[in-house]
C-alpha positions in Angstrom: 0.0 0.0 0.0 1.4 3.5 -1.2 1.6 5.8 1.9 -1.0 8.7 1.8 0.8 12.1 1.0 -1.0 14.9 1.9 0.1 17.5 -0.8 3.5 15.9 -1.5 4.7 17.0 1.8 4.3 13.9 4.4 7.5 11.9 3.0 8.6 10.3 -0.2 8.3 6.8 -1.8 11.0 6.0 -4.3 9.7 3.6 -7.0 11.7 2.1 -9.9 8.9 1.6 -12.4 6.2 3.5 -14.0 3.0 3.6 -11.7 -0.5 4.3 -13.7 -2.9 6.8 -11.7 -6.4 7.4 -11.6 -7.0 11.0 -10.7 -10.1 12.4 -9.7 -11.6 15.8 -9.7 -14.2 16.2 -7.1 -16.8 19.2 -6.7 -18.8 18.8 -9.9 -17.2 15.4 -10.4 -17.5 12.6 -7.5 -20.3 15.2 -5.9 -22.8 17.5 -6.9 -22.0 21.1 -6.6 -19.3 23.5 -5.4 -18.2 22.5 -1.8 -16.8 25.7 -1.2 -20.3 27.5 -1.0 -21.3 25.0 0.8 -18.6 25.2 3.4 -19.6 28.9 3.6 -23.6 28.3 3.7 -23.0 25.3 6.7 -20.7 27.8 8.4 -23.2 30.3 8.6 -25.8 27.7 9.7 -24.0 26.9 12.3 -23.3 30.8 13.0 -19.4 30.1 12.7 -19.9 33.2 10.2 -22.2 35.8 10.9 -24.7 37.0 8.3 -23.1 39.9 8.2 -20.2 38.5 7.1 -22.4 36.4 4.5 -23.7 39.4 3.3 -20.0 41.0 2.6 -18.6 38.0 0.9 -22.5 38.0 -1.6 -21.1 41.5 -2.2 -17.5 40.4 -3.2 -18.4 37.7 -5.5 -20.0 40.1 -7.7 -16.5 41.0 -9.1 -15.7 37.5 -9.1 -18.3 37.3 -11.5 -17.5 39.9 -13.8 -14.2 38.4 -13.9 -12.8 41.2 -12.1 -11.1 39.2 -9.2 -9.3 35.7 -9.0 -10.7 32.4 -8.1 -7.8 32.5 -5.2 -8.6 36.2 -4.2 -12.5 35.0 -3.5 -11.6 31.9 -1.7 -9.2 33.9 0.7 -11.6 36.3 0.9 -14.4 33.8 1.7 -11.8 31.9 4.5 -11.3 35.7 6.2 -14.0 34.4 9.0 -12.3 30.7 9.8 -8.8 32.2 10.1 -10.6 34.2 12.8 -11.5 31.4 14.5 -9.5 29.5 17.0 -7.9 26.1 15.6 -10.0 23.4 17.5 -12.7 25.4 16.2 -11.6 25.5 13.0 -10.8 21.5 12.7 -14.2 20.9 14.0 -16.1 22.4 11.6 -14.1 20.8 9.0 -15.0 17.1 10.3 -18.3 18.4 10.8 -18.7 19.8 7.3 -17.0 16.5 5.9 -18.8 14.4 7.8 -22.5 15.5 7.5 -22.0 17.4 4.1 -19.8 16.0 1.7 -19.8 11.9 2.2 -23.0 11.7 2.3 -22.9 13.4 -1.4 -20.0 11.5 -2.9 -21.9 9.4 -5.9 -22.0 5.9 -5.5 -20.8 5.7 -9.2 -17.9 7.6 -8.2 -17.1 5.5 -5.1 -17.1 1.9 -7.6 -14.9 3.8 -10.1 -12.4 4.6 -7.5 -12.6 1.0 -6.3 -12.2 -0.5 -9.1 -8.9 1.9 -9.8 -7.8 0.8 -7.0 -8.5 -2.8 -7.7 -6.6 -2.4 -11.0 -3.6 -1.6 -8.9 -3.3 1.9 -10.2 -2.6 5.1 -7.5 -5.6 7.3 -6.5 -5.3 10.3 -6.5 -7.8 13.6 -5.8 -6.7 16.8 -7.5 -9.0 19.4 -6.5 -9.6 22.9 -6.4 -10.8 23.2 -3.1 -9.3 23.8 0.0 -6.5 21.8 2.1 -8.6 22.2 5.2 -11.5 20.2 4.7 -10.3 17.8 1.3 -7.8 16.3 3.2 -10.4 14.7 5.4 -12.3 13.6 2.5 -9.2 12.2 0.4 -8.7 10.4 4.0 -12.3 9.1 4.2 -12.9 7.7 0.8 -9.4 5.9 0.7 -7.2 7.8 -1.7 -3.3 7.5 -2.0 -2.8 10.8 -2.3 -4.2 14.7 -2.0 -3.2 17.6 -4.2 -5.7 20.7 -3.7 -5.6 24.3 -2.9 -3.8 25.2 0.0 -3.5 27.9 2.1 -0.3 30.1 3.3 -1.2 31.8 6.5 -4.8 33.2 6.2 -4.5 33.5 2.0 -5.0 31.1 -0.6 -1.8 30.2 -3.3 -1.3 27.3 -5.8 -5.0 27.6 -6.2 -5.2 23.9 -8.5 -7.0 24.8 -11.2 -6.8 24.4 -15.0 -3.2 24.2 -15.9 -2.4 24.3 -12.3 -3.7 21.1 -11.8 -0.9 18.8 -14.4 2.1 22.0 -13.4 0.7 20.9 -9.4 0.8 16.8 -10.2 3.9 16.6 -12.2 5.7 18.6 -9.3 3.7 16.2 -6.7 5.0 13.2 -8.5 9.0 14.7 -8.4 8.6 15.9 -4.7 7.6 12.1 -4.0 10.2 10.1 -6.3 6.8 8.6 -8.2 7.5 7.6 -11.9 4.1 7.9 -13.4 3.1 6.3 -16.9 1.1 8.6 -17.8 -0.7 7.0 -21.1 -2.3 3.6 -18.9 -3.6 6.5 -16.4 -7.2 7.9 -16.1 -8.9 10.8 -15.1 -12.2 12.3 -14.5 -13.4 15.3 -14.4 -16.6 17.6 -15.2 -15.9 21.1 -16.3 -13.5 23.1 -18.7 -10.6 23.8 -15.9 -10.2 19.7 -16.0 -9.3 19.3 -19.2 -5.5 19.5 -19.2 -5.5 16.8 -16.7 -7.8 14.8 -19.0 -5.8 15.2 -21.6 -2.4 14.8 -20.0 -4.1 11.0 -18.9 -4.0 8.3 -21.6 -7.7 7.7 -20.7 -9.9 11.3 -19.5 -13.1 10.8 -19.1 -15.8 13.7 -19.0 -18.3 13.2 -16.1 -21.9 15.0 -16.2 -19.4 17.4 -18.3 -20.2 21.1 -18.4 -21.0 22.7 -21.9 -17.9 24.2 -21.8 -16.0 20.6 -21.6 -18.2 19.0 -23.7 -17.9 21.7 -26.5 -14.3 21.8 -26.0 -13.8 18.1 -25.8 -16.5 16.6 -27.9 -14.0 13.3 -28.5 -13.9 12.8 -24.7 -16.1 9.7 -23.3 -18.9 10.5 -21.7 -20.1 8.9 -18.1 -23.3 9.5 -16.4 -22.8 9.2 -12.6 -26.4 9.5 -10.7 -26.9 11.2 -7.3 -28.0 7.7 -6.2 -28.4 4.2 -7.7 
């Protein structure tokens, strides 16, 4: 069994032959939705964030929307109320969010695919755009070898893994941890337009519920339907 590495960082694994991956995107992908929002909507629930503070971060997405600010700017801007927060805080609303939110949304689909990666002998790996704080609980629930996401450097977002972040992210993931990947008997799966450099740098990418903007892009790419349920 491959040790799990939380962004490259936890040690290193020398290998001395190619390893094929499976690499899975995950809001949009193995769950419905963007987990961030919903991070922000539980944390308000659960009055972690006040409303005024909800209020303020409505108000600064609308540049976000006009493509005015960054992915990474609104994300640190979003996390401005959990940095406030003490740590124990902090951790538990992670496991909370994980927990209660986000396993309970992971498709079943998704859960046999990754099985049956991991059946097949190949690594697991999530690559993700959202954050450190809460993913690595999920890439530790569900079983991956691996976890490459956004991360956070003090109380602001950087190597925010998206679009061509995420092969520059996994190629330097791979180095930091001595793994030899063969790169044309891997998969990938993803939903959206931002995932197809991965899906493309993976022998086989596979388009999940895609997005019009993957599916016009990548019209080629096989298609798979994964249900909320079975």
């Amino acid at each position: 069994m491959i040790p799990f590495f939380r962004n490259g960082r936890e040690g290193a694994n020398e290998m001395t032959e190619k390893k094929a991956l499976a690499v899975f995107d995950f809001d949009g992908t193995m769950i419905r939705g963007d987990s961030v929002l919903l991070y922000m909507l539980m944390a308000r629930r659960l009055h972690a964030m006040s409303n005024r503070e909800f209020l303020r971060l409505l108000a600064a997405a609308v540049p976000w929307l006009m493509k005015r600010k960054t992915d990474a700017a609104l994300k640190t801007r979003a996390f401005r109320f959990y940095f406030a927060l003490p740590v124990d805080r902090r951790t538990a609303l992670d496991r909370v969010f994980v927990e209660k939110t986000l396993l309970p949304r992971v498709r079943p689909a998704a859960k046999r695919q990754l099985a049956k990666e991991k059946e097949a002998g190949k690594m697991t790996l999530l690559l993700s755009a959202s954050t450190e704080n809460y993913m690595r609980f999920v890439a530790e629930a569900l079983g991956f070898d691996g976890l490459i996401c956004t991360e956070f450097e003090g109380d602001a977002v950087v190597h925010n893994c998206k679009g061509e972040e995420k092969p520059r992210r996994l190629k330097a993931w791979l180095s930091e941890n001595q793994i030899d990947a063969d790169f044309a008997a891997s998969s990938a799966y993803g939903d959206s337009g931002s995932d197809l450099p991965i899906l493309r740098l993976c022998g086989k990418g596979y388009a999940v519920n895609p997005k019009r903007k993957l599916r016009k892009a990548a019209p080629d790419l096989p298609r798979l339907a994964w249900a909320e349920s079975d």
